[in-house]
Phi, psi and omega in degrees: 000131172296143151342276193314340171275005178255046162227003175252161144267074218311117184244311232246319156308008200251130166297177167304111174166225167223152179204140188280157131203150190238135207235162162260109186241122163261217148314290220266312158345297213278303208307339225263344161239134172313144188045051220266146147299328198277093192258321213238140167178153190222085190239147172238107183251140197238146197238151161201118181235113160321024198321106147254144173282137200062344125254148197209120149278138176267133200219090175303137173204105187248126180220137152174215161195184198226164162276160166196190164236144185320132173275347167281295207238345181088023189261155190271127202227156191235098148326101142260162190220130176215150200199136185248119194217127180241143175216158187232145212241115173227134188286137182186118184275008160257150193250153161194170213265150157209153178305301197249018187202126176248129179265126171253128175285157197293346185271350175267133173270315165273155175261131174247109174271016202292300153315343189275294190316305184310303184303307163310328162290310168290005190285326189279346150332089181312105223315315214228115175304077177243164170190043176044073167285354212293348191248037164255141210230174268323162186258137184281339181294171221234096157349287172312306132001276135348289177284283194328332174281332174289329192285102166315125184267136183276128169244118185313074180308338262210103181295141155291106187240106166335103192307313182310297166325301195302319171295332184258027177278307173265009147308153168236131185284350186267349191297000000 
Protein backbone atom coordinates (compact mmCIF):
# COMPACT_ATOMS: atom_id res chain seq x y z
CA UNK A 1 0.00 0.00 0.00
CA UNK A 2 1.52 3.77 -0.78
CA UNK A 3 2.19 6.11 1.55
CA UNK A 4 -0.37 8.38 -0.45
CA UNK A 5 -3.37 6.04 0.13
CA UNK A 6 -3.49 6.30 4.05
CA UNK A 7 -4.51 10.27 2.60
CA UNK A 8 -8.01 9.03 0.99
CA UNK A 9 -10.92 9.30 2.66
CA UNK A 10 -14.15 7.16 2.22
CA UNK A 11 -17.05 9.82 0.33
CA UNK A 12 -19.37 8.60 -1.45
CA UNK A 13 -20.13 5.05 1.32
CA UNK A 14 -20.23 8.12 4.31
CA UNK A 15 -23.56 8.93 5.78
CA UNK A 16 -24.63 12.84 5.93
CA UNK A 17 -23.41 14.32 8.86
CA UNK A 18 -19.73 15.36 10.19
CA UNK A 19 -17.04 13.42 10.43
CA UNK A 20 -13.40 13.53 11.72
CA UNK A 21 -10.55 12.38 10.15
CA UNK A 22 -6.94 12.43 11.11
CA UNK A 23 -3.72 12.34 9.15
CA UNK A 24 0.26 12.37 9.85
CA UNK A 25 2.53 13.84 7.10
CA UNK A 26 6.35 13.11 7.47
CA UNK A 27 9.46 12.70 5.83
CA UNK A 28 8.81 9.92 3.48
CA UNK A 29 5.37 11.98 2.45
CA UNK A 30 7.51 14.74 1.28
CA UNK A 31 9.74 12.62 -0.36
CA UNK A 32 6.94 11.28 -2.75
CA UNK A 33 6.73 15.06 -4.65
CA UNK A 34 9.17 16.17 -7.02
CA UNK A 35 11.02 19.02 -6.42
CA UNK A 36 9.12 19.25 -2.66
CA UNK A 37 10.61 22.42 -0.76
CA UNK A 38 9.91 20.42 1.95
CA UNK A 39 13.00 17.71 2.51
CA UNK A 40 12.61 17.23 6.74
CA UNK A 41 9.18 17.78 8.01
CA UNK A 42 6.44 16.71 10.60
CA UNK A 43 2.65 17.34 10.59
CA UNK A 44 -0.34 16.70 12.11
CA UNK A 45 -3.77 16.90 9.88
CA UNK A 46 -6.83 17.29 11.32
CA UNK A 47 -9.73 16.92 8.56
CA UNK A 48 -13.52 17.57 9.51
CA UNK A 49 -15.91 16.73 6.61
CA UNK A 50 -19.22 18.05 6.47
CA UNK A 51 -20.78 15.63 4.66
CA UNK A 52 -24.30 16.64 2.74
CA UNK A 53 -25.74 15.82 -0.82
CA UNK A 54 -24.45 17.12 -3.40
CA UNK A 55 -22.21 19.51 -1.74
CA UNK A 56 -19.65 19.12 1.24
CA UNK A 57 -17.56 20.75 3.23
CA UNK A 58 -13.72 20.21 4.22
CA UNK A 59 -11.96 21.93 7.07
CA UNK A 60 -7.99 21.73 7.19
CA UNK A 61 -6.36 22.27 10.50
CA UNK A 62 -2.59 21.91 10.01
CA UNK A 63 0.29 22.23 12.93
CA UNK A 64 3.59 21.00 12.67
CA UNK A 65 6.94 22.03 11.65
CA UNK A 66 9.63 21.66 8.79
CA UNK A 67 13.64 21.65 9.22
CA UNK A 68 15.13 24.32 7.63
CA UNK A 69 18.00 26.98 8.30
CA UNK A 70 17.81 30.24 9.89
CA UNK A 71 17.93 32.93 7.10
CA UNK A 72 19.50 35.31 10.30
CA UNK A 73 22.55 32.98 11.69
CA UNK A 74 22.18 30.08 9.49
CA UNK A 75 21.93 27.65 12.20
CA UNK A 76 19.33 24.34 11.85
CA UNK A 77 15.94 25.33 13.23
CA UNK A 78 12.70 23.21 13.16
CA UNK A 79 10.18 25.76 11.54
CA UNK A 80 6.54 25.88 12.62
CA UNK A 81 4.16 26.03 10.43
CA UNK A 82 0.26 26.18 10.83
CA UNK A 83 -2.14 26.55 8.75
CA UNK A 84 -6.54 26.60 8.56
CA UNK A 85 -7.74 25.82 5.22
CA UNK A 86 -11.38 25.42 3.93
CA UNK A 87 -12.53 23.58 0.61
CA UNK A 88 -15.79 22.69 -0.70
CA UNK A 89 -16.31 18.78 -2.51
CA UNK A 90 -19.11 18.46 -4.94
CA UNK A 91 -20.08 14.97 -6.78
CA UNK A 92 -20.48 15.66 -10.37
CA UNK A 93 -19.74 13.94 -13.28
CA UNK A 94 -18.67 17.24 -15.08
CA UNK A 95 -15.47 18.24 -14.22
CA UNK A 96 -14.39 21.92 -14.29
CA UNK A 97 -11.61 23.86 -13.14
CA UNK A 98 -12.00 25.52 -9.70
CA UNK A 99 -9.72 26.93 -6.80
CA UNK A 100 -12.01 26.19 -4.12
CA UNK A 101 -14.26 23.39 -5.02
CA UNK A 102 -13.05 20.05 -5.53
CA UNK A 103 -15.49 17.82 -8.26
CA UNK A 104 -15.64 14.06 -7.62
CA UNK A 105 -17.46 11.56 -9.90
CA UNK A 106 -20.23 9.82 -8.85
CA UNK A 107 -18.31 6.65 -9.44
CA UNK A 108 -15.68 7.19 -7.30
CA UNK A 109 -15.84 6.23 -3.57
CA UNK A 110 -12.88 8.01 -2.14
CA UNK A 111 -11.43 11.07 -1.93
CA UNK A 112 -7.61 11.50 -2.02
CA UNK A 113 -6.27 14.46 -0.32
CA UNK A 114 -2.80 13.79 -0.53
CA UNK A 115 -2.14 16.69 -3.26
CA UNK A 116 -4.48 18.82 -1.41
CA UNK A 117 -2.47 18.42 2.24
CA UNK A 118 0.66 18.39 0.16
CA UNK A 119 -0.26 22.07 -1.39
CA UNK A 120 -1.52 23.50 1.84
CA UNK A 121 1.43 22.74 3.99
CA UNK A 122 3.69 24.18 1.16
CA UNK A 123 1.25 27.61 0.56
CA UNK A 124 1.98 27.88 4.25
CA UNK A 125 5.58 27.96 4.37
CA UNK A 126 6.78 31.20 5.43
CA UNK A 127 8.97 33.65 2.80
CA UNK A 128 11.86 34.16 5.33
CA UNK A 129 13.00 30.95 7.55
CA UNK A 130 12.67 32.99 10.85
CA UNK A 131 10.87 32.35 14.30
CA UNK A 132 10.87 33.72 17.74
CA UNK A 133 13.78 31.73 19.26
CA UNK A 134 14.24 33.54 21.87
CA UNK A 135 12.39 31.32 24.58
CA UNK A 136 14.14 28.03 23.47
CA UNK A 137 16.44 26.49 25.76
CA UNK A 138 19.34 25.94 24.20
CA UNK A 139 18.48 28.58 21.67
CA UNK A 140 18.99 27.32 18.46
CA UNK A 141 20.33 30.35 16.78
CA UNK A 142 24.14 30.52 16.29
CA UNK A 143 25.29 33.62 18.81
CA UNK A 144 28.24 34.43 17.15
CA UNK A 145 26.58 35.23 13.94
CA UNK A 146 24.29 37.43 15.49
CA UNK A 147 26.85 39.61 17.28
CA UNK A 148 28.53 39.88 14.01
CA UNK A 149 25.29 41.05 12.40
CA UNK A 150 24.83 43.50 15.16
CA UNK A 151 28.37 44.99 15.46
CA UNK A 152 28.25 48.85 13.64
CA UNK A 153 30.05 48.77 10.38
CA UNK A 154 32.57 51.69 9.87
CA UNK A 155 31.96 53.09 6.12
CA UNK A 156 34.74 55.44 4.86
CA UNK A 157 33.14 58.71 3.91
CA UNK A 158 35.89 59.78 2.53
CA UNK A 159 36.07 59.40 -1.64
CA UNK A 160 38.97 57.22 -2.66
CA UNK A 161 40.51 59.37 -5.68
CA UNK A 162 42.47 57.27 -8.19
CA UNK A 163 45.92 58.48 -8.71
CA UNK A 164 45.08 57.99 -12.42
CA UNK A 165 42.30 60.32 -12.68
CA UNK A 166 44.28 62.91 -11.22
CA UNK A 167 46.79 62.93 -13.86
CA UNK A 168 44.41 63.05 -17.01
CA UNK A 169 42.55 65.88 -14.69
CA UNK A 170 45.49 67.88 -16.28
CA UNK A 171 45.50 67.19 -19.23
CA UNK A 172 44.63 69.72 -21.91
CA UNK A 173 42.77 68.88 -24.58
CA UNK A 174 42.84 72.05 -26.73
CA UNK A 175 46.67 72.13 -27.36
Amino acid sequence: MSILEHFSVPYIGIKDGLHQFQFKADSSFFALFENSPIIEGDFDIHVNLDKRSGLSELDFDINGHVSALCDRCLADIRLPVNAKNHILVKVSNKISEDDEVIFIKEDHSHLDLSQIIYEFIVLALPLMNIYDCENEEPRKCDMNVLKKLSEDVKIDTEPTINKIWENLKDINLDE
